[in-house]
C-alpha positions, 0 to 999 in steps of 0.5 A: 851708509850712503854718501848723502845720509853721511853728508847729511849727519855730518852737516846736521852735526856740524850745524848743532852743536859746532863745539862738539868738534873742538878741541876745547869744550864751551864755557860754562857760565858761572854768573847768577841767575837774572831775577830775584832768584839769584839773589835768594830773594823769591819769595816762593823759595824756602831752603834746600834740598838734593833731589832723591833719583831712583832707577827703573821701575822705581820711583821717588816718593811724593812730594809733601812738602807745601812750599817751594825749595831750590832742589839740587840735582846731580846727575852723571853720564856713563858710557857703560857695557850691559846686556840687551838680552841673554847673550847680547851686551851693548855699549849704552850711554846713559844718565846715570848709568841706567837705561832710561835714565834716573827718574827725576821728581821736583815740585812746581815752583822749585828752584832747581840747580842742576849739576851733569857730569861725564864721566872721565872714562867717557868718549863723547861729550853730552849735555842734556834737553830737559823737556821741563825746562823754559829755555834755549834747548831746554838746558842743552845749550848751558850743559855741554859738557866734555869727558872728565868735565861738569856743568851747571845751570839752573832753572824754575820749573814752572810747568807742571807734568811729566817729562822726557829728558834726553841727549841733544849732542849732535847726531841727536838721534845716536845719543837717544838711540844709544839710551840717553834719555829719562824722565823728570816729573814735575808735581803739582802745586796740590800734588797728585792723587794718593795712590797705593803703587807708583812705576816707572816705565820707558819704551825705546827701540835699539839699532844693533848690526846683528839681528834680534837675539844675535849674541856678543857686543853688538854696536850701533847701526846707524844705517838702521836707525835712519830707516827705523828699522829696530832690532829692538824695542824694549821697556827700561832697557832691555828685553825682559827687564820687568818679567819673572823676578823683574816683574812690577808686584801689587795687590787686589785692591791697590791703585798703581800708577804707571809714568810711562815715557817714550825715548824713540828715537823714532817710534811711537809707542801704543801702551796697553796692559792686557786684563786692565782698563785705564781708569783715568788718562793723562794724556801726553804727559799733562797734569788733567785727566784727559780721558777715563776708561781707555783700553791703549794710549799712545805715547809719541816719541819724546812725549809721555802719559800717566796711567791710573788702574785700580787691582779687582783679580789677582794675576799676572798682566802683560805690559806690551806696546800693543803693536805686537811684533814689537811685544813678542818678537822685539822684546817691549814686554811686561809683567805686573804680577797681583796677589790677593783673593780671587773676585768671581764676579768680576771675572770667574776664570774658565767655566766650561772647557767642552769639546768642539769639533765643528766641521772639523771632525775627524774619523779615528785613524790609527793616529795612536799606534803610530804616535806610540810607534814613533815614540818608540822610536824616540826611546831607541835613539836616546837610549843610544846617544850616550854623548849628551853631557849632563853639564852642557845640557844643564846650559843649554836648558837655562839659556831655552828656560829664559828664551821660553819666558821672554818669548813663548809664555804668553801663548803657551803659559809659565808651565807649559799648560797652553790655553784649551782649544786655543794653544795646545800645551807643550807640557806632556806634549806627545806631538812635540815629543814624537818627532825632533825634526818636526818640532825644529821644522814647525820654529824654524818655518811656523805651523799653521792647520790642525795637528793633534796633541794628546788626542786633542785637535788645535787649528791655529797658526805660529808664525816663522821665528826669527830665532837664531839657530842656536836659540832654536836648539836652546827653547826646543832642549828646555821644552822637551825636558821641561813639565814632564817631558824627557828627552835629549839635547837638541843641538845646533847641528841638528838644526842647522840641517833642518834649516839647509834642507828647507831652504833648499840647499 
């Protein structure tokens, strides 16, 4: 980091929160409340009650209660190891132990009495700026809060809506981009809409040393953060964590709402669902329906929105931030996987699946007796490699299998199958089979133009992967042993070559 970047995190620290540099943390006030609600004697106020806090994608159940009630919230902040990704772990900290933090659901009107603790094995003080709250610095100002130490405040929530919460300790942007932030919805008087399925998803990006995918403990790069430049962004936490088992579930004829929130620290987010329309908006987190029919919403860094879509096909819908890089090679990816009957009318799958060539059409070449040559050729060397232990391929195969469905299924399907004319298919794949070098060529560089795959023309581009040399070794194991296909490991030797030979060194 630059000396005028230090100084400036320095300076920004010192000015906010000066107490995060004593030795003591603040006093927290124990007076009551000014008003008639710290003496009980508000009237909307009937009994009590402790807030239900759910985990990501989970949330609390409505709220059906008519009146207003004083809600106690308790809420601990844990600086925890967990995975970013397969391989790669990160020290988040977090409200409650979870990234985003525990989802939050009270009534407009409620009395609502909040407790944060931190925990004793913590190594920085926190507090917490809930968006929802009327007042100095949202709550952060009465919450600060030392390892081993709890605050509390209260406050009315007299706003309804949906609403970020975050860390505002200085250097506010490290505790967000550390994962200090959630969501708290604040219901409606009336409530919202009965729908069939309630989820809670939150985008934030990751500022790690090592690149993308880069395995171990990765720390903090501040540097980074300060550029906006992320290793990752990601839904609840982690890449992957709403995809194969993790996946939202619902069912033909349901209603699903989605509360989607926006940590950043820098990012906006633009959200869309691939196959559905938004059939109501509420934009920004408000309690109107803002817009109706919309394909992508955008949801700024420390804001939100609720989503509304009714389930008309059964499948599986991709959750992306529909800037795309960020889906498919930083790790922002979903699934909301729907059961029930198909609607041929509403949409009818694939009718045709013809031949077309176009201008493109090529004379017979012999292509045939040299893909069988070179198969041929395949054959001999792994039945000459007697070094491939049945274990280690096991391994290397699980880590290809979940490097696959993170990052390749999307274009080239759960089973290998590709789309026709579109994708061509890995599954029985004889031009990925035929030659191990160029397969580990077309990751490491991407491929582009026409290339035939089981006698079948495809005219696309892959773009260059920014996999390590050992996911490259791991995908191409699993591919190539996976749907049909037999063949051996591909090891990280292997590539490395591959990759020293076409930069030239």
């Amino acid at each position: 980091m630059t000396i005028t970047r230090l100084l400036a995190v320095t300076i920004a620290s010192l000015s906010l929160v000066p107490s995060a540099f004593t030795a003591e943390p603040p006093t927290v006030s124990t007076a009551p409340l000014p008003g008639p609600e710290a003496k009980g004697t508000d009237p909307e106020i009937i009994g009590e009650e402790k807030a239900v806090l759910t985990v990501a994608p989970n949330v609390p159940p409505p709220i059906k209660r008519k009146h207003a009630t004083k809600v106690h919230v308790d809420l601990e902040v844990r600086e925890v190891v967990k995975r970013m990704a397969d391989g790669v772990d990160y020290l988040f900290w977090t409200f409650g132990g979870e990234v985003p933090g525990l989802f939050i659901r009270v009534r407009e009107g409620d009395l609502v009495e909040f407790h944060l603790g931190n925990h004793p094995s913590s190594k920085m003080p926190h507090n917490i700026d809930l968006h929802a709250v009327t007042g100095p610095g949202g709550g952060a100002a009465s919450s600060f809060t030392a390892p081993g130490h709890k605050s509390q405040f209260s406050f009315k929530a007299i706003n309804p809506g949906l609403y970020v919460y975050h860390c505002a300790t200085a250097p506010v942007g490290m505790h967000v981009a550390n994962g200090m932030y959630g969501l708290i919805l604040v219901e409606p008087k009336e409530g919202l809409p009965v729908v069939d399925r309630e989820y809670y998803v939150m985008q934030g990006e990751f500022y790690t040393k090592g690149k993308f995918g880069e395995e171990g403990l990765q720390p903090f790069d501040m540097e980074k953060a300060i550029d906006e430049k992320a290793s990752y962004v990601v839904f609840n936490g982690a890449v992957g964590s709403l995809v194969g088992d993790k996946a939202l579930r619902a069912k033909v004829g349901e209603r699903v709402r989605l509360f989607v929130g926006n940590g950043g620290p820098n990012l906006l987010s633009s959200f869309h669902v691939i196959g559905e329309i938004f059939d109501k908006v509420y934009q920004e987190g408000g309690m109107k329906v803002s817009q109706e029919h919309v394909q992508t919403t955008l949801v700024p860094a420390g804001g939100s929105a609720i989503v509304e879509f009714g389930l008309q096909v059964p499948g599986t819908y991709i959750l992306v931030d529909h800037s795309l890089m960020r889906a498919f090679n930083k790790g922002a990816l979903g699934m909301l996987k729907v059961e029930g009957d198909p609607n041929l009318i509403v949409y009818s799958g694939k009718e045709v699946d013809a031949t077309y060539l176009g201008e493109y059409a090529l004379p017979g070449s012999g292509s045939g007796a040299k893909l069988a040559g070179m198969e041929a050729e395949m054959k001999k060397a792994i039945a000459g490699d007697p070094k491939i232990a049945a274990m280690g391929k096991d391994i290397v195969m699980e880590k290809g299998k979940r490097i696959y469905t993170q990052l390749c299924f999307a274009c080239h399907q759960a089973e290998g199958q590709g789309l026709p004319g579109v994708f061509p298919p890995l599954a029985g794949s004889d031009w990925l089979m035929a030659d191990k070098k160029r397969a580990i060529v077309s990751l490491i560089g991407g491929l582009s133009g026409p290339v035939i795959v089981n006698k079948q023309t495809y005219n696309g581009v892959m773009p260059p992967s920014m996999l390590t040399d050992e996911q490259i070794a791991s995908v191409l194991t699993f591919v190539r042993n996976s749907w049909g296909n037999s063949g051996d490991v591909v090891t990280v030797e292997e590539v490395k070559k591959v990759h020293a030979e076409s930069s030239g060194q």
